[in-house]
TORKOL-4160 file (C-alpha; in steps of 0.2 Angstrom, whole numbers, padded with zeros to 4 digits, m for minus):
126
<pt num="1" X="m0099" Y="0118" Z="m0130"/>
<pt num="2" X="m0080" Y="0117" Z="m0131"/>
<pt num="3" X="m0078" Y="0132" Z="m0118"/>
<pt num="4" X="m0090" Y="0121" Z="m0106"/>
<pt num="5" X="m0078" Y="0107" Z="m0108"/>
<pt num="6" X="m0064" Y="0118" Z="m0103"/>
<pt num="7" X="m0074" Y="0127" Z="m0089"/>
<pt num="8" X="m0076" Y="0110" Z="m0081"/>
<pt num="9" X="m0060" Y="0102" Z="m0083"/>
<pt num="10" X="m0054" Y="0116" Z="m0074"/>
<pt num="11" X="m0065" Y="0113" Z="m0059"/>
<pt num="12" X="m0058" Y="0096" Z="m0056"/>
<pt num="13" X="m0041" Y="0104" Z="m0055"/>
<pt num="14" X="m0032" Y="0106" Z="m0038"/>
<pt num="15" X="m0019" Y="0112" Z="m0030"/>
<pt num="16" X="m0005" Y="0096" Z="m0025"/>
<pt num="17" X="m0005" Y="0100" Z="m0007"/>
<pt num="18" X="0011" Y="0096" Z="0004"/>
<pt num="19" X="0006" Y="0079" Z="0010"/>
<pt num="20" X="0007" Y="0073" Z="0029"/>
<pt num="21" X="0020" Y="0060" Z="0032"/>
<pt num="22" X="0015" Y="0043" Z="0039"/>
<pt num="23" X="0024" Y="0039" Z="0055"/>
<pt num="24" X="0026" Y="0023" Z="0054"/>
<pt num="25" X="0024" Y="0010" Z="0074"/>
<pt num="26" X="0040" Y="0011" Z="0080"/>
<pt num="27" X="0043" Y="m0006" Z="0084"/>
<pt num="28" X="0048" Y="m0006" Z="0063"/>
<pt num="29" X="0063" Y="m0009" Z="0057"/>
<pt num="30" X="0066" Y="m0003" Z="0039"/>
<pt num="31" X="0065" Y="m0019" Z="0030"/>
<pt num="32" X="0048" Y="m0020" Z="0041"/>
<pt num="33" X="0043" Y="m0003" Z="0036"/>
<pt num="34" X="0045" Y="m0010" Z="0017"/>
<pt num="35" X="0035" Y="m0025" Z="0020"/>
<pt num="36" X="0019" Y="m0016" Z="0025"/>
<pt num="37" X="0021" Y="m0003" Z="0011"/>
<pt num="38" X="0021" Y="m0020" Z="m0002"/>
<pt num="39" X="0009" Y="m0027" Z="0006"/>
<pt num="40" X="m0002" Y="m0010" Z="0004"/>
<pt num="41" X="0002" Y="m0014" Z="m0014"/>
<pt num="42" X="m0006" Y="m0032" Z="m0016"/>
<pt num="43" X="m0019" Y="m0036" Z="m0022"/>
<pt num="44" X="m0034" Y="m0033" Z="m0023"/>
<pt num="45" X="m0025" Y="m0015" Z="m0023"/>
<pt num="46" X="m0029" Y="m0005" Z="m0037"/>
<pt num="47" X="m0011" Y="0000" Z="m0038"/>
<pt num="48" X="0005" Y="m0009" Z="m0046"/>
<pt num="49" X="0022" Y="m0011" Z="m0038"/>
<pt num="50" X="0033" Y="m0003" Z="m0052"/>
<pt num="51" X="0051" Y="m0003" Z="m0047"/>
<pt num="52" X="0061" Y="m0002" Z="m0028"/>
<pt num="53" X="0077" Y="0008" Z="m0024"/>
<pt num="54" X="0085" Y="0010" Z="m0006"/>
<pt num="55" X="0070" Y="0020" Z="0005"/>
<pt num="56" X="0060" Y="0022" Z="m0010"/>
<pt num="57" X="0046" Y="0012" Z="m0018"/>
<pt num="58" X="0037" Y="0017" Z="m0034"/>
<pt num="59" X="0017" Y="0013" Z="m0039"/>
<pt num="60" X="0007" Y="0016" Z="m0051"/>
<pt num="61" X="m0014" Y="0017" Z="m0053"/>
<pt num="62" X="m0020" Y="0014" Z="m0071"/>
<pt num="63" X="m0040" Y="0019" Z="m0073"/>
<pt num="64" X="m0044" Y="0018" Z="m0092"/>
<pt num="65" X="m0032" Y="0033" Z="m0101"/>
<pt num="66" X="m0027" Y="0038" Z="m0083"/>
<pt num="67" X="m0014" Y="0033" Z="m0076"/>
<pt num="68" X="m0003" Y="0041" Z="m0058"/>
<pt num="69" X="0013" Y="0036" Z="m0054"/>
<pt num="70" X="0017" Y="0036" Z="m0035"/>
<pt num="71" X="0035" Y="0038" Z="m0026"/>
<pt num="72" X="0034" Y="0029" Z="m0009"/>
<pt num="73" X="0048" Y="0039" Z="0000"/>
<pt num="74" X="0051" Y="0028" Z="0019"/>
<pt num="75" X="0062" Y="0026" Z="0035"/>
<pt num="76" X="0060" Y="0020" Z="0051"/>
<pt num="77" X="0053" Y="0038" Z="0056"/>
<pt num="78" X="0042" Y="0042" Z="0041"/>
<pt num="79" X="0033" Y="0038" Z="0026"/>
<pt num="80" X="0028" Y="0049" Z="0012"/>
<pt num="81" X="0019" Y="0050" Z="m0004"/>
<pt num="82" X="0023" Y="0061" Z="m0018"/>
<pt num="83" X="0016" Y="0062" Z="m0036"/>
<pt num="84" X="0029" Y="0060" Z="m0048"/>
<pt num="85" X="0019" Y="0058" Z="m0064"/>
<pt num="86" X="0004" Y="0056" Z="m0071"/>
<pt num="87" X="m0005" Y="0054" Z="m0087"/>
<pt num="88" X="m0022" Y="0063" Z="m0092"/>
<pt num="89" X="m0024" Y="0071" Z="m0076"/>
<pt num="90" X="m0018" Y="0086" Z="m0081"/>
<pt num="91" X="m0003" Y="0086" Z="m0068"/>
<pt num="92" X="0005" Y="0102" Z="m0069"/>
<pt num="93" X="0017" Y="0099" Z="m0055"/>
<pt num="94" X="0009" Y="0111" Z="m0044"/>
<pt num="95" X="m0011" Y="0105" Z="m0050"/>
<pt num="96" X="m0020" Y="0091" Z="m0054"/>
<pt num="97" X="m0036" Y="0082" Z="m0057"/>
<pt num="98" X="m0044" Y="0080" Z="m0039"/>
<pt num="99" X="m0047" Y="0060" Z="m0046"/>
<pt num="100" X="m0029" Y="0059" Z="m0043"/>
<pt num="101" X="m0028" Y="0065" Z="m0024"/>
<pt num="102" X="m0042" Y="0054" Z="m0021"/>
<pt num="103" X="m0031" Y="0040" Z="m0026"/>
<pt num="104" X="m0016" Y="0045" Z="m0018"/>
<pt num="105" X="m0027" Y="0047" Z="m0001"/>
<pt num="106" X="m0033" Y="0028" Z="m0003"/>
<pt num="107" X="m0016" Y="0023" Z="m0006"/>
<pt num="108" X="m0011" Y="0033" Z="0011"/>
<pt num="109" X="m0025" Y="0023" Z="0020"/>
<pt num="110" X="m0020" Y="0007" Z="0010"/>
<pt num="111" X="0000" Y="0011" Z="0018"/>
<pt num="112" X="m0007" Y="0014" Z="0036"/>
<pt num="113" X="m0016" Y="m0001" Z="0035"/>
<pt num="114" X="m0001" Y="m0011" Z="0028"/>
<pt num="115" X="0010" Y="m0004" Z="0043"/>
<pt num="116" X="m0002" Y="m0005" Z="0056"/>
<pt num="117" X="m0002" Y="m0025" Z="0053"/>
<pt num="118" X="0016" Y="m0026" Z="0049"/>
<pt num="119" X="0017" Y="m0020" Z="0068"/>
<pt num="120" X="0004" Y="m0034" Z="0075"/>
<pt num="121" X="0016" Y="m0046" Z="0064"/>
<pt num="122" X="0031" Y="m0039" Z="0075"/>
<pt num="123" X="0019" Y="m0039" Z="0091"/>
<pt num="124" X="0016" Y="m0058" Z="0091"/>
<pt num="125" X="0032" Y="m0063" Z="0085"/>
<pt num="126" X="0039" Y="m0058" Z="0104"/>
């Protein structure tokens, strides 16, 4: 039974592919471009704003043990998501529970979304 558990658990692992960067409206300015990525982050979003730095936001998803931490990376010319850590999904640096890319890919949408209305924002305020 033990080597069936391993079999599978090794099936849900993936490789951590390079990840498209978001383009962000061009009309954003950077403090813009960091308001639609917070606001991709409240609720009812399933992920938590963790901490901030200069062009860099961090998140976090927490399901049960599971838990992926997120690094938001941004500029007025690109957004981009990368896996810095994650707990019981076998992260490996290079391969991961495919749970985990699912996540990040509803966080992507979750950021386009944030951006997309950060830019009608911008749009009516002219």
């Amino acid at each position: 039974m033990g080597v069936v558990a391993v079999a599978l658990a090794a099936c849900r692992l993936t490789a951590v592919p390079m990840r498209e960067s978001i383009s962000p409206p061009p009309t954003l300015s950077m403090q813009e471009v960091e308001a639609g990525i917070l606001q991709a982050l409240a609720p009812p979003s399933l992920w938590t704003l963790d901490a901030r730095e200069p062009a860099t936001v961090y998140a976090t998803r927490i399901e049960g043990t599971q838990a992926l931490r997120v690094a938001i990376d941004y500029s007025t010319y690109r957004v981009t998501l990368r896996i810095v850590a994650a707990r019981d999904l076998d992260f490996t640096g290079v391969r991961i529970d495919r749970r985990a890319l699912e996540w990040v890919d509803q966080l992507d949408e979750q950021v386009r979304v944030g951006l997309g209305a950060r830019s009608e924002t911008a749009a009516h305020h002219w």
